[in-house]
Kinemage of the C-alpha trace (Angstrom):
@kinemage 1
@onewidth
@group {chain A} dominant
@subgroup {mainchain}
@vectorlist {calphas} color= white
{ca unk a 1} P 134.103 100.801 117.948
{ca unk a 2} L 131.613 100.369 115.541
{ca unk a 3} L 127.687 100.084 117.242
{ca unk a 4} L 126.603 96.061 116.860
{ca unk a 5} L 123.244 95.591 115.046
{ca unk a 6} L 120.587 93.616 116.277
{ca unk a 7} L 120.314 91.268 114.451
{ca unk a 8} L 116.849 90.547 112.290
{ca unk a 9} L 114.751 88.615 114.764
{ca unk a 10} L 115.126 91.121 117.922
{ca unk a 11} L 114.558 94.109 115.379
{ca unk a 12} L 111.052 92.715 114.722
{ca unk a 13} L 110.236 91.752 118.283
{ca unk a 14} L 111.323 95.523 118.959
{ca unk a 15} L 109.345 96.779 115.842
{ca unk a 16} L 106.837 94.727 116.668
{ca unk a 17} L 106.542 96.060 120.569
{ca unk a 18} L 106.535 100.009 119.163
{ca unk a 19} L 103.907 99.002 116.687
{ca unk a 20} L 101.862 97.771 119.782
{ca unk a 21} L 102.400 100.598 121.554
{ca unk a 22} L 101.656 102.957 119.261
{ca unk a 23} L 98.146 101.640 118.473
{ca unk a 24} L 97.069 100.570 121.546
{ca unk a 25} L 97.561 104.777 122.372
{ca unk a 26} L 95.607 105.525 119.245
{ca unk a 27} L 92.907 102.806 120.179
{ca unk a 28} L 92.486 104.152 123.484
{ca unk a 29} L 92.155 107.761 122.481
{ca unk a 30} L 95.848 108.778 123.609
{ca unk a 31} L 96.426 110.268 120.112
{ca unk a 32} L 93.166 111.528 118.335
{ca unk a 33} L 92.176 112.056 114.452
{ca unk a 34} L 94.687 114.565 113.166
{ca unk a 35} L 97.675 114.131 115.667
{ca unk a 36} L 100.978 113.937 114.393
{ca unk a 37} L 103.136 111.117 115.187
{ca unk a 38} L 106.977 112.839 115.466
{ca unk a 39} L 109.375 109.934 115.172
{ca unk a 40} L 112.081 111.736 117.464
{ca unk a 41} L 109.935 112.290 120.273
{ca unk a 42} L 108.084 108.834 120.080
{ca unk a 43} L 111.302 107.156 120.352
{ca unk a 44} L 112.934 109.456 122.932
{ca unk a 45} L 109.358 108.133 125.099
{ca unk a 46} L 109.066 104.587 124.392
{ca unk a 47} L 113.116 104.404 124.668
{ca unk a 48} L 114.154 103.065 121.285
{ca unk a 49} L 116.207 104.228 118.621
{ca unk a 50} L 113.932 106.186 115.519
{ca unk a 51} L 114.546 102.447 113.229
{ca unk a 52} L 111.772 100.360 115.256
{ca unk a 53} L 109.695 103.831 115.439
{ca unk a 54} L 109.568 104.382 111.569
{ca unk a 55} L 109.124 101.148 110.991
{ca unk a 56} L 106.027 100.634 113.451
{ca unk a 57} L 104.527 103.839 111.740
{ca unk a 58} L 104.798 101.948 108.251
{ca unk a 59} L 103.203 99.262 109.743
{ca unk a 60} L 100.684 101.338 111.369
{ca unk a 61} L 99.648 103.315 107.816
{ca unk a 62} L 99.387 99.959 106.388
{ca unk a 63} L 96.428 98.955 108.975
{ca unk a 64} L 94.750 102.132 108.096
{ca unk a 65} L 95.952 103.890 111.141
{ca unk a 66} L 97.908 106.870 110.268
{ca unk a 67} L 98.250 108.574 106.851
{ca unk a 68} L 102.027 109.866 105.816
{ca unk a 69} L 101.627 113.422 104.256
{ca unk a 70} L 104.287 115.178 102.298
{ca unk a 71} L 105.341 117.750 104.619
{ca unk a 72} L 103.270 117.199 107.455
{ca unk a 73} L 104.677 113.592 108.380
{ca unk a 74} L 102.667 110.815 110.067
{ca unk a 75} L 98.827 111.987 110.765
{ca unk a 76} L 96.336 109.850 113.034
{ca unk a 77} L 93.558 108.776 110.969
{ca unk a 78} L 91.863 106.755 113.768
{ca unk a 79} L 88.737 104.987 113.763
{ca unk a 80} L 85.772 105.735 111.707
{ca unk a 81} L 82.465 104.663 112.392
{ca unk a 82} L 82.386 103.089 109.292
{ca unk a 83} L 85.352 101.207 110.368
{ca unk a 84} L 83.566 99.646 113.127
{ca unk a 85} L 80.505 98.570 111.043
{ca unk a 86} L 82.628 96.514 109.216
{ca unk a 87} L 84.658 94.684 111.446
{ca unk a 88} L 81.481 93.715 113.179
{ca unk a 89} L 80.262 92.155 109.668
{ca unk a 90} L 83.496 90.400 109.236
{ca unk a 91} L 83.207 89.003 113.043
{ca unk a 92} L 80.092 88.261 112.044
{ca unk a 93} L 80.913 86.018 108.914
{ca unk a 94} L 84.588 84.370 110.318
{ca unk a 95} L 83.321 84.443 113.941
{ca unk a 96} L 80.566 82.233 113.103
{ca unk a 97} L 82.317 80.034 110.925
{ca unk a 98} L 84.880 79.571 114.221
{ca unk a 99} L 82.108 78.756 116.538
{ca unk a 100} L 80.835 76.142 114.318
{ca unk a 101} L 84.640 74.453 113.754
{ca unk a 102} L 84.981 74.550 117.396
{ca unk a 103} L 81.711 72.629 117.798
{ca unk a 104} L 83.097 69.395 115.664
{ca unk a 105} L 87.012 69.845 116.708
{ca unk a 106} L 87.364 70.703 120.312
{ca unk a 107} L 89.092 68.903 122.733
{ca unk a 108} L 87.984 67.791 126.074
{ca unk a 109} L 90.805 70.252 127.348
{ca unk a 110} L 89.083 73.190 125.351
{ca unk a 111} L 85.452 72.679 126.516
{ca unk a 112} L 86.794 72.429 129.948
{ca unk a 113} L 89.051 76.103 129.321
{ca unk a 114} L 85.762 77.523 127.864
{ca unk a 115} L 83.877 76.502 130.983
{ca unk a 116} L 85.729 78.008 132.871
{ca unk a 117} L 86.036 81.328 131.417
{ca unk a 118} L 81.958 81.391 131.296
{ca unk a 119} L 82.840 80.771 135.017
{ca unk a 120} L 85.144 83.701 135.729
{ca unk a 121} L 82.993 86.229 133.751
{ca unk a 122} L 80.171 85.188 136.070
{ca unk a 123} L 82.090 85.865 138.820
{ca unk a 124} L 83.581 88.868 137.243
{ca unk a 125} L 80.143 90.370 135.911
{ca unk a 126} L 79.154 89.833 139.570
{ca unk a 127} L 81.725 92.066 141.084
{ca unk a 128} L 81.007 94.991 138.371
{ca unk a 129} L 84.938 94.856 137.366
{ca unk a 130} L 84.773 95.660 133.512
{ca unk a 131} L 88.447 95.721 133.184
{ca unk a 132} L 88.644 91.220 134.169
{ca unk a 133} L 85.421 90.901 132.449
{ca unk a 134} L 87.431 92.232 128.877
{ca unk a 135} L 90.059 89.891 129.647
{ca unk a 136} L 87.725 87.173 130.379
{ca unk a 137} L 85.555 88.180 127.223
{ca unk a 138} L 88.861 87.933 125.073
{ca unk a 139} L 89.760 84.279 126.459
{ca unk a 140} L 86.449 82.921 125.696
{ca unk a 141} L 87.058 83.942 121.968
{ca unk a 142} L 90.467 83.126 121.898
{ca unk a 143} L 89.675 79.707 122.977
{ca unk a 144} L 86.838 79.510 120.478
{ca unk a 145} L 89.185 80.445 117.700
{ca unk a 146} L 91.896 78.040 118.734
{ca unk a 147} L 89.406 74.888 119.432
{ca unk a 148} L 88.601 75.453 115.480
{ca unk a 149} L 91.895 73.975 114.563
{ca unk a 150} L 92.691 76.428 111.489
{ca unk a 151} L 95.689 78.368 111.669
{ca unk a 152} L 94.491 80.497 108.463
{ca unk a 153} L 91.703 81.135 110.443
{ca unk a 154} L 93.479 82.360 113.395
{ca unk a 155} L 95.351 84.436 111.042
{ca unk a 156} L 92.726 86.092 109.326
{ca unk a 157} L 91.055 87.023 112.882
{ca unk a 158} L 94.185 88.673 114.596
{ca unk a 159} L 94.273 90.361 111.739
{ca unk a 160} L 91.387 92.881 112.552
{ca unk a 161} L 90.341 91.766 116.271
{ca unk a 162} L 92.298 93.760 118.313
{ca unk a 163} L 90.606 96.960 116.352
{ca unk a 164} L 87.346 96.271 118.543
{ca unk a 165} L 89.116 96.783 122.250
{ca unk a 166} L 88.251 99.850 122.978
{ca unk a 167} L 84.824 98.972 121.258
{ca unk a 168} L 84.355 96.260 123.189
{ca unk a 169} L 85.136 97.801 126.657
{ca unk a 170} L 82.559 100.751 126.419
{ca unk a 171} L 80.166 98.282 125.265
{ca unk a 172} L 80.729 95.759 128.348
{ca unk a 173} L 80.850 99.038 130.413
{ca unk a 174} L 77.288 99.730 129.731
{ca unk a 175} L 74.060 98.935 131.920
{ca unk a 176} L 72.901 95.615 131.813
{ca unk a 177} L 75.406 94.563 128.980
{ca unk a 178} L 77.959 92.515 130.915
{ca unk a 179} L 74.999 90.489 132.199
{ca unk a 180} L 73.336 89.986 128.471
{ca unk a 181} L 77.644 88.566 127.541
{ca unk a 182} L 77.256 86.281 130.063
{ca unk a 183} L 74.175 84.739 129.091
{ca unk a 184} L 75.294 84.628 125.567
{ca unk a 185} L 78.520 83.544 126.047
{ca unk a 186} L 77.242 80.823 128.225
{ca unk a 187} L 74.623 79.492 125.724
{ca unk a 188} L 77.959 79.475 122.697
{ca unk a 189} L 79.712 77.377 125.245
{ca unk a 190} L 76.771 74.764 125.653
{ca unk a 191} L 75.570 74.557 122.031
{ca unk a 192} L 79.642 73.992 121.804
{ca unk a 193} L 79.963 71.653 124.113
{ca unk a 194} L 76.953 69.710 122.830
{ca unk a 195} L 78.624 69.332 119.832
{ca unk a 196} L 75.997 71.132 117.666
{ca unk a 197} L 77.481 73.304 114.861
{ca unk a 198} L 74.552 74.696 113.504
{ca unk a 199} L 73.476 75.904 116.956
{ca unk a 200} L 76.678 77.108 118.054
{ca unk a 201} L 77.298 79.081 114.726
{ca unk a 202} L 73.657 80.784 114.963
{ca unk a 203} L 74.582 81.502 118.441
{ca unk a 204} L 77.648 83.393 118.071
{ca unk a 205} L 76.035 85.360 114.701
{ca unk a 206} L 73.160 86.560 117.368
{ca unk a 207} L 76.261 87.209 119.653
{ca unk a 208} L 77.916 89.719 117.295
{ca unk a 209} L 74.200 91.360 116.041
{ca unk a 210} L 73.730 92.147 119.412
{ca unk a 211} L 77.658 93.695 120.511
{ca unk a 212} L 77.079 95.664 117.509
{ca unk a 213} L 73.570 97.091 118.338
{ca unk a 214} L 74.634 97.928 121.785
{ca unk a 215} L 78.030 99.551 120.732
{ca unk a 216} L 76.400 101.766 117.806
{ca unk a 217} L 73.585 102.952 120.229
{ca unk a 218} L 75.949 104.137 123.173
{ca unk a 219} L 79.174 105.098 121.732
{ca unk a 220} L 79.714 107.912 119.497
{ca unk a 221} L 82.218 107.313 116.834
{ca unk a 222} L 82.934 110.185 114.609
């Protein structure tokens, strides 16, 4: 009996979970600069058939990822440090923009999410536990993003943000960091809250400057 095909809507969910999985192992250092990506064994590990695997890899050359070579197959490329000078320039443009729109356009419900995630990095930045404090860090932008009420916006921001997670966890993991976040995040949340886009805007610029600064000075990026 012939094998049924999934049909178009799990294949992307699937290509789309390989894809994932793939990059978060190059973004956390699993596979390094000039690894080769076999297609046989990466499905054999993750557990899906090569399809979803050589898909994933196309979608992972297309983000600058990996490199196909004749002969070779799929290389690593990685991260350069030029990479992560520009993606803290772009945060530094759209970010802005969305801490501004979320200053005239967020709801009650928002400001009160926001709040609290200022809250639970406190708490978290208290306790020394880096690994809450990135998920913390994450929700306080994610909220910022939504609360600006543009879905090309959102867009254009998944687009690149999930590049800067293994940037942004050395850089909360160093001394005296987690405590500077706080204080900027909490300042964002008021100028938000106070429903002053100029001053919420300038805020998160400063925000980015300084996550940059910190990240070039104490991680090496080849």
């Amino acid at each position: 009996m012939a094998e049924l095909l999934p049909n178009r809507e799990n294949f992307t969910s699937l290509r789309d979970m390989v894809f994932r999985r793939i990059e978060n192992d190059i973004l956390n250092g699993r596979y390094q600069p000039g690894d080769s990506l076999n297609e046989i064994k990466l499905s054999d590990e993750i557990g899906v058939s090569r399809t979803p695997v050589r898909e994933a890899i196309r979608q992972l050359e297309l983000a600058g990822l990996v490199e196909t070579i004749p002969n070779k197959g799929a290389i690593v490329k990685g991260i350069t440090a030029q990479d992560i000078e520009d993606i803290y320039t772009i945060r530094m443009r759209i970010e802005g923009l969305a801490a501004r729109w979320a200053a005239e356009k967020a709801t009650d419900a928002e400001l009160e999410e926001l709040r609290e995630a200022v809250e639970m990095e406190e708490f978290y930045t208290q306790k020394n536990r880096t690994e809450q404090l990135m998920q913390f860090d994450s929700r306080f932008h994610e909220i910022i993003f939504r609360a600006g009420k543009s879905r090309v916006l959102m867009q254009t921001l998944s687009s690149y943000h999930h590049y800067v997670q293994r940037a942004r966890g050395k850089s909360l993991g160093t001394p005296g960091r987690a405590e500077q976040v706080l204080e900027e995040h909490r300042a964002i949340y008021e100028a938000i809250a106070a429903r002053d886009p100029d001053g919420a805007e300038k805020l998160m610029v400063q925000h980015i400057k300084n996550a940059r600064r910190n990240f070039l000075r104490n991680v090496k990026i080849e």
